[in-house]
N, C-alpha and C positions, 0 to 999 in steps of 0.2 A: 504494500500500500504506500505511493505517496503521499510526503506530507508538504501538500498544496493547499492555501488557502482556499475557502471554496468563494469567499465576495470579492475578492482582486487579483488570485492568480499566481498571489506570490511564492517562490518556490526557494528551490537549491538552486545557487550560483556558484560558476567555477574561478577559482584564480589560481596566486603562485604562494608557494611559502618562500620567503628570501630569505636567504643566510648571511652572515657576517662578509662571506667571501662573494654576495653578491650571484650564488648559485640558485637558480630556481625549480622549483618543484611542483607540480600541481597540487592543491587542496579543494576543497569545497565550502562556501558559505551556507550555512545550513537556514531556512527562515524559522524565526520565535511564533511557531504555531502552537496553540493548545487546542485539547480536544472538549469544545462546550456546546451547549446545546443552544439550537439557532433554529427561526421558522425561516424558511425559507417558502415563500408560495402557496403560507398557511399550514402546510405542514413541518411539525417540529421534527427534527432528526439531532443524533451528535453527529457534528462532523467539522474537521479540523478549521480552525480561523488566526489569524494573525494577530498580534498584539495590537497594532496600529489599528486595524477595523476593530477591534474591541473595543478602544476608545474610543474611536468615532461612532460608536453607533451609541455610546450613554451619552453623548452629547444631544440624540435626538430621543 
């Protein structure tokens, strides 16, 4: 199972680890998703969401 945001998409991003000598290596950015419960289209399900849309949705 990915763990993708399901209201904006956001996901795993790739980059590089750098070393002291300036050598690079790939890593991956992982997104801060939790697993809460959300309606979506009137029906409630859990299913993963972002920190960032968490706040923005008590804002409304």
């Amino acid at each position: 199972m990915s763990r993708v945001c399901v209201i904006c998409g956001k996901g795993r991003t790739s980059g590089n680890n750098v070393s002291h000598s300036n050598r690079r290596t790939k890593r991956a950015f992982n997104a801060n998703v939790h697993k809460v419960q959300v309606e979506i289209d009137g029906v409630v399900s859990n299913e993963y969401v972002c920190t960032r849309c968490m706040r923005t949705s008590k804002k409304s």
